[in-house]
C-alpha positions in Angstrom: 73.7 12.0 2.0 74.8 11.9 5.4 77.9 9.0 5.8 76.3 7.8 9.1 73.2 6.9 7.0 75.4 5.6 3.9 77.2 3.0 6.3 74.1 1.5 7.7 72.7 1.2 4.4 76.1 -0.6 3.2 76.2 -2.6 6.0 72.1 -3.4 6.1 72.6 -4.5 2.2 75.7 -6.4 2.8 73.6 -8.3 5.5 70.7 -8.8 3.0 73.2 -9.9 0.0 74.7 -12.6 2.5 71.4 -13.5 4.4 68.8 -13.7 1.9 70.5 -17.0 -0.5 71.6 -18.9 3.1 67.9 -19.0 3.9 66.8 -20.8 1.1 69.2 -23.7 1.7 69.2 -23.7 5.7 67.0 -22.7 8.8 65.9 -19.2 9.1 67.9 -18.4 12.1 71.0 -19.9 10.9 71.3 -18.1 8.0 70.6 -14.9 9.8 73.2 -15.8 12.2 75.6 -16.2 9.2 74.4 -13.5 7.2 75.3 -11.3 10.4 78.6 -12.6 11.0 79.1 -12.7 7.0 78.4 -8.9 6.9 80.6 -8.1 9.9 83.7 -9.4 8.6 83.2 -8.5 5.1 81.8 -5.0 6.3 85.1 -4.9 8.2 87.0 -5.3 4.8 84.9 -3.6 2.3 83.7 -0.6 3.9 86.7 0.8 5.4 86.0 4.0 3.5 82.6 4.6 4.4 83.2 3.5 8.1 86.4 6.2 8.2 84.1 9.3 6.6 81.1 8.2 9.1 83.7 8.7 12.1 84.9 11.9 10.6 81.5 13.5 10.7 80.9 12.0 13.9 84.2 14.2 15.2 83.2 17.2 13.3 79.6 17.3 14.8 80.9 16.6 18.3 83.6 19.3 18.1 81.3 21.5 17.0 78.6 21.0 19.7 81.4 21.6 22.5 82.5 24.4 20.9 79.3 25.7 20.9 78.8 24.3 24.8 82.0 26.5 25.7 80.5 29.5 23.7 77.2 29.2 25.8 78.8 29.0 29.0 81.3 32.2 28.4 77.9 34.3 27.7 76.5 32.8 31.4 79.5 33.7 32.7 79.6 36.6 31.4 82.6 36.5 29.4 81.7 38.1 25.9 84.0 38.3 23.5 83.4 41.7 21.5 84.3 41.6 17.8 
């Protein structure tokens, strides 16, 4: 599973987890206020391995799409490299 997609999911359950048992004993808006912050720290803490593979494939896809920008512009410019 793609890690951007497994941190949000952490992160959306961590919320839940925190959110969900606040709202019984308080208003609404409170407890999603506190779930919010709740998950944010805790997220912080917890999900330091998630959060660090996430940015790696973040990197990898960016490098890849500007290696593949500088490809495209070497063939406009004419520059092929013959292999």
């Amino acid at each position: 599973m793609n890690p951007v997609v497994k941190y949000f999911l952490a992160r959306l359950a961590l919320f839940a987890v925190i959110a969900t048992p606040l709202s019984f004993f308080m208003n609404l808006w409170l407890a999603l206020a506190l779930g919010l912050i709740g998950s944010m720290v805790i997220g912080f803490l917890m999900l330091r391995g998630h959060r660090e593979a996430m940015i790696d494939h973040i990197d990898a896809a960016v490098k890849r799409r500007s290696e593949e920008k500088q490809r495209l512009r070497a063939e406009l410019a004419g520059e092929t490299d013959t292999e």
